[in-house]
MDTraj code that builds the backbone (N, CA, C; nanometers):
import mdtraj as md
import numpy as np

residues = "UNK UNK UNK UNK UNK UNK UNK UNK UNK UNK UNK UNK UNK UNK UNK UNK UNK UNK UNK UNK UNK UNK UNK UNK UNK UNK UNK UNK UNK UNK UNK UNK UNK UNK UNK UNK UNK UNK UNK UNK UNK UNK UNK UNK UNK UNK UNK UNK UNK UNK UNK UNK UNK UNK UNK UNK UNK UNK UNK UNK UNK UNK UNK UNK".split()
xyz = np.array([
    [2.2686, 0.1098, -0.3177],
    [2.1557, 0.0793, -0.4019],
    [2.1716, 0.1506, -0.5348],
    [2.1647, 0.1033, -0.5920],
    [2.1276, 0.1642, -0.7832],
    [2.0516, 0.1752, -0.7839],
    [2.0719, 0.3210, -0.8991],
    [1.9293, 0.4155, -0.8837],
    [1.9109, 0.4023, -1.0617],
    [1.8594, 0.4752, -1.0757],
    [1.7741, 0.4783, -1.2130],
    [1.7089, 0.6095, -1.3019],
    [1.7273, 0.6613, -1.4161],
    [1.7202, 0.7738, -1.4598],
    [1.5754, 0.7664, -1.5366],
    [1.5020, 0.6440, -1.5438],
    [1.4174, 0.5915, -1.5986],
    [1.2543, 0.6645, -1.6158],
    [1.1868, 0.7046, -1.7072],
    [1.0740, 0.7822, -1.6770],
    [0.9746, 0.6669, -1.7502],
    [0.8664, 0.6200, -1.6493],
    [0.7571, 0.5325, -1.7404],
    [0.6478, 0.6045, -1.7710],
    [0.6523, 0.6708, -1.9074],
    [0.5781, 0.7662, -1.9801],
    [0.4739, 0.7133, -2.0641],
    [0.5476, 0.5478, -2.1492],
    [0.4599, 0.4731, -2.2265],
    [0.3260, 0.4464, -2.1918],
    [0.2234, 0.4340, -2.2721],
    [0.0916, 0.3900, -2.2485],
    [0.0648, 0.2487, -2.1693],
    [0.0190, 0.2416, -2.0597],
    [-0.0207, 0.1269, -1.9923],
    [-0.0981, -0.0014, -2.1192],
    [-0.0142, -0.0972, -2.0874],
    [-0.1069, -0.2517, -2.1542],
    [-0.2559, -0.2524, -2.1611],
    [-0.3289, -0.2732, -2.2170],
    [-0.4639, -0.2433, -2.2262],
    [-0.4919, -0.4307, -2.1399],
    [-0.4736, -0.3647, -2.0428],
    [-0.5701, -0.4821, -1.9243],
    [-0.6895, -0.4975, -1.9199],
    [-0.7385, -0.3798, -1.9451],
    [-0.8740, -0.3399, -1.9203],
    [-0.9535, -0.2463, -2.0079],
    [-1.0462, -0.2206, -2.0263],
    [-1.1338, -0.1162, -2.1225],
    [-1.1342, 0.0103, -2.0744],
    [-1.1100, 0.0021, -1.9227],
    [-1.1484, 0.1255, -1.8088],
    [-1.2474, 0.1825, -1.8272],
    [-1.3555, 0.0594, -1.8403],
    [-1.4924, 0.0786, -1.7587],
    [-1.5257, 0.0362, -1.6228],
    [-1.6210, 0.0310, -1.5579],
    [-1.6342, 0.0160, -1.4184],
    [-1.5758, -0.1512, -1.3719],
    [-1.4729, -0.1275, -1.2669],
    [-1.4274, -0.2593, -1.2286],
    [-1.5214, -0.3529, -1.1714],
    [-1.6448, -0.3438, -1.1431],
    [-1.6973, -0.4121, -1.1342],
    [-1.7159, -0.5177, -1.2566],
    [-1.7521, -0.4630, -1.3968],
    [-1.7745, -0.5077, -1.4808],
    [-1.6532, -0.5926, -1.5827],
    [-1.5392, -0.5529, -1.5290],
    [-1.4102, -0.6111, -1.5687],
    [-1.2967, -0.5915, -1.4860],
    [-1.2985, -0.7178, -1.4695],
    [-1.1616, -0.7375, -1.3397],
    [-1.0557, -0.6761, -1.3954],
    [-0.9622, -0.6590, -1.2841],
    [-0.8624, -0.6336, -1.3167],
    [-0.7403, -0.7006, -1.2968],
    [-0.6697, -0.7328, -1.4232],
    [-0.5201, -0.7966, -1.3908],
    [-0.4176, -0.7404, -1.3204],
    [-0.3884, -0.8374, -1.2245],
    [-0.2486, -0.7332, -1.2113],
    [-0.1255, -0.7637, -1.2515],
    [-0.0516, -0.6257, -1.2088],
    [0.1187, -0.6417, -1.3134],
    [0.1612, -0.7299, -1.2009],
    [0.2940, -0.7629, -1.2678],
    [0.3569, -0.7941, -1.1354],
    [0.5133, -0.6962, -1.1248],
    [0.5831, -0.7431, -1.0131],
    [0.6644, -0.6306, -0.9840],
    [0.7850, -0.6401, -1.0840],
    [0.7752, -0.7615, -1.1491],
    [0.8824, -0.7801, -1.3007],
    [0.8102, -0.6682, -1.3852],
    [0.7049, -0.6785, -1.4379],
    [0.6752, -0.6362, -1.5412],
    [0.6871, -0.4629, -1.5313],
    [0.6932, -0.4127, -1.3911],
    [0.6812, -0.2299, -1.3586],
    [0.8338, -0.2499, -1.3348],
    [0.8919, -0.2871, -1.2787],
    [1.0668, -0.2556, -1.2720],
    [1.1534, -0.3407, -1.3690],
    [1.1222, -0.4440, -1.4297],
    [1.1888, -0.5109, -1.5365],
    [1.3430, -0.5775, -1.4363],
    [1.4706, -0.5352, -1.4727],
    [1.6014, -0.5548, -1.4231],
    [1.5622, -0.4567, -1.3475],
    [1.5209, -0.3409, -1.3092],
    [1.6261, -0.2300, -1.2288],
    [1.5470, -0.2330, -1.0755],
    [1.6456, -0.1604, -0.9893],
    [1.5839, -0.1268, -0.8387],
    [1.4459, -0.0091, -0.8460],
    [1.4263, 0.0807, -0.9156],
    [1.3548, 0.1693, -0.9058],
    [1.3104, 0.2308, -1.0283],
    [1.1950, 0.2515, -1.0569],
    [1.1520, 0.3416, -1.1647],
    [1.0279, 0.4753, -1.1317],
    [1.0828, 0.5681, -1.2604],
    [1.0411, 0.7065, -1.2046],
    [0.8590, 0.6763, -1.2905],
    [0.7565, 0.7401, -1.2246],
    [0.5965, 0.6953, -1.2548],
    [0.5904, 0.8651, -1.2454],
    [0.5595, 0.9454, -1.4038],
    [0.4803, 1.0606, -1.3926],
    [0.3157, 1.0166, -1.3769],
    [0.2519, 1.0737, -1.3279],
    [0.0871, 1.0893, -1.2587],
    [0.0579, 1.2054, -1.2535],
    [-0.0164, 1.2086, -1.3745],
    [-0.1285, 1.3311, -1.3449],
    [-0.0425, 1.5037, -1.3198],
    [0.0786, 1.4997, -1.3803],
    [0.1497, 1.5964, -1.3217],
    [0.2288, 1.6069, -1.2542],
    [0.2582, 1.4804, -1.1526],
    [0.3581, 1.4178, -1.0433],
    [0.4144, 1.3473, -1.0615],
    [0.5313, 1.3441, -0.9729],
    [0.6795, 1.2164, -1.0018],
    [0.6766, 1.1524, -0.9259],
    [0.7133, 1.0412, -0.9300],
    [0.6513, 0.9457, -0.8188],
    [0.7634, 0.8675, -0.8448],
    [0.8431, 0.7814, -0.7368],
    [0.9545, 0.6540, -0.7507],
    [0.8781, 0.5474, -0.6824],
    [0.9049, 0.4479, -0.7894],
    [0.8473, 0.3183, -0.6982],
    [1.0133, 0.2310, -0.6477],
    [1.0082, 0.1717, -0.6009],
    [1.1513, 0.1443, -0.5303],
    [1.1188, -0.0080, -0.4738],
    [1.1941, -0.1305, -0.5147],
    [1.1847, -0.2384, -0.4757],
    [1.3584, -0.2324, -0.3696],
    [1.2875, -0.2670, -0.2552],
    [1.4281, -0.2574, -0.1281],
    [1.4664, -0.3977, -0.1334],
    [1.5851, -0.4045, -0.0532],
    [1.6495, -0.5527, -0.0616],
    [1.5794, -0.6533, 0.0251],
    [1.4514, -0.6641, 0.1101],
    [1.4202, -0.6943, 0.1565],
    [1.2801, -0.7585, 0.1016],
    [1.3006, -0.7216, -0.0345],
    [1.1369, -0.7427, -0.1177],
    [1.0348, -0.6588, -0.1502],
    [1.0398, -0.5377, -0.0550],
    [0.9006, -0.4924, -0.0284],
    [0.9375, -0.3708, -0.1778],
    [0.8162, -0.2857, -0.1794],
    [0.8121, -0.2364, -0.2379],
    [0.7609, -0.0603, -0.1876],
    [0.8398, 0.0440, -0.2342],
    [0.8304, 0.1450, -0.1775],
    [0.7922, 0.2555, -0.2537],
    [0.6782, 0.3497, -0.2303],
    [0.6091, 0.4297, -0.3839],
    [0.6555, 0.5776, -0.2746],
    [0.7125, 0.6602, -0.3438],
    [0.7661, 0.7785, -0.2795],
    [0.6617, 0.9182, -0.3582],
    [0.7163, 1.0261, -0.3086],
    [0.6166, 1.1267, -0.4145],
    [0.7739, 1.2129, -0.4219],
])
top = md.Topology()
chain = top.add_chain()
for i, resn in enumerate(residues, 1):
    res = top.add_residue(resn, chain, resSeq=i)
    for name in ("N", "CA", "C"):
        top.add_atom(name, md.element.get_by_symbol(name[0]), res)
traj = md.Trajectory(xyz[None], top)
């Protein structure tokens, strides 16, 4: 599997206002638009590293 040195640091797409979801749905990404070409990308949170990981099988795998 190919791995990836990748950090998604950029500001999220303004989907939303991030006011209460009730009041505005929310779009979702799809798994093109968070991994683009690659198998895996690195997600800092709040202080944490996080890999999201698409396996050969489709699924999708969020690690800490």
């Amino acid at each position: 599997m190919q791995t990836s040195e990748s950090a998604v640091s950029a500001p999220l797409p303004d989907r939303h206002d991030g006011g209460d979801s009730a009041e505005q749905p929310r779009v979702p990404l799809t798994s093109r638009e968070l991994l683009g070409n690659q198998r895996e990308v690195r997600i800092d949170h709040e202080g944490s590293q996080y890999v999201l990981r698409a396996t050969r099988n489709g699924k999708l795998i969020l690690t800490k």
